[in-house]
N, C-alpha and C positions, 0 to 999 in steps of 0.2 A: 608581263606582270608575274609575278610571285607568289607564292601561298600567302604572305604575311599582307601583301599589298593588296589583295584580293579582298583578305581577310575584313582589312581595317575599311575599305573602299565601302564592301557590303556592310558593317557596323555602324555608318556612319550615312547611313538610309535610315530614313524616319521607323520608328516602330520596329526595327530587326533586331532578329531574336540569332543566336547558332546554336547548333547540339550536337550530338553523334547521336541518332538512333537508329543507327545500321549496325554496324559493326566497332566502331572506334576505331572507324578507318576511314571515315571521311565526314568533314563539315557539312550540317544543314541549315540553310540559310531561310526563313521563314518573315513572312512581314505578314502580323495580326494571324497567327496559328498555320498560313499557306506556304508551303514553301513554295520557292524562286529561283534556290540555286544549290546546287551538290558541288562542292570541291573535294574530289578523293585527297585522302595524306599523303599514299604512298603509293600511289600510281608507277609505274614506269614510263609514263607517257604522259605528262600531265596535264591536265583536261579541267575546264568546267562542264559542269547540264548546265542547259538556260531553258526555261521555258520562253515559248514565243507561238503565236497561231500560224497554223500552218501554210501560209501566203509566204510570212516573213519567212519560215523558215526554209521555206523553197527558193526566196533572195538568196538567202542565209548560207545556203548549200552554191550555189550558182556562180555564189563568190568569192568562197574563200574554200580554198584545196582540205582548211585544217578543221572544215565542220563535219560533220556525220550525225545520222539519228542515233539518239542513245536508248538502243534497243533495251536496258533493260527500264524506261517508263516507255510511255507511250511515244510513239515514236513521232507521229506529228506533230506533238506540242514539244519536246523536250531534245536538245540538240545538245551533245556534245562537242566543246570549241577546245581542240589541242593549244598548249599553251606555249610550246615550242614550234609558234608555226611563225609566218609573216607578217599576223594583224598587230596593228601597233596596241598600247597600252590604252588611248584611246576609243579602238573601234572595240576592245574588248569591255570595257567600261559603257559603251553604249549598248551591246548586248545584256550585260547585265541591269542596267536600267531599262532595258526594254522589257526585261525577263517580271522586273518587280514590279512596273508597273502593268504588266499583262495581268497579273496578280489579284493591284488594287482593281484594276477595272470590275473584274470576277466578285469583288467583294458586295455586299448589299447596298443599297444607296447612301444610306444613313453613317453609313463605314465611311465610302467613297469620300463625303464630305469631309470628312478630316485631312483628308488628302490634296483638298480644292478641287475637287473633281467636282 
């Protein structure tokens, strides 16, 4: 996937918001104020974060060469997924709804509901 494809994939998840509040250097990807997902612009290596609890993301590592912890969040919850690796468009599209829905779960009950949760 792409920056553009990424883009529109995560915009078109219920409730998502994007910004730049880092630098104006990379996309943040937020559902009801939380973010879910960092896409840097101009990486050299180009990467998503995803959040995921740290079970999955011990899967997550186990299984694909192009995961690592993205040391600069928390490194348990937040994985960085190179985007020039093997995973098809696919499995990278299920980490990112894995990542949004880690999110909603997080959210308070009454939130959740909106969700069907």
């Amino acid at each position: 996937m792409n920056i553009e494809e990424i883009r529109a994939y995560c915009l078109a998840l219920k409730n998502t918001t994007e910004s730049f509040p880092f630098d104006d250097q990379s996309l943040v990807f937020k559902v009801d104020e939380k973010m879910y997902l960092l896409l840097p612009l101009e990486a050299v290596d180009p990467s998503i974060t995803v959040k995921c609890e740290p079970e999955k993301a011990e899967e997550l590592r186990a299984r694909y060469n192009a995961v690592e912890p993205a040391y600069h969040f928390n490194k348990k919850h937040w994985n960085s997924i190179l985007l020039n690796s093997d995973m098809t468009n696919q499995e990278i599209k299920t980490w990112i709804d894995h990542s949004y829905w880690e999110v909603i779960r997080k959210l308070p009950k009454k939130k959740q509901q909106e969700y069907g949760l």
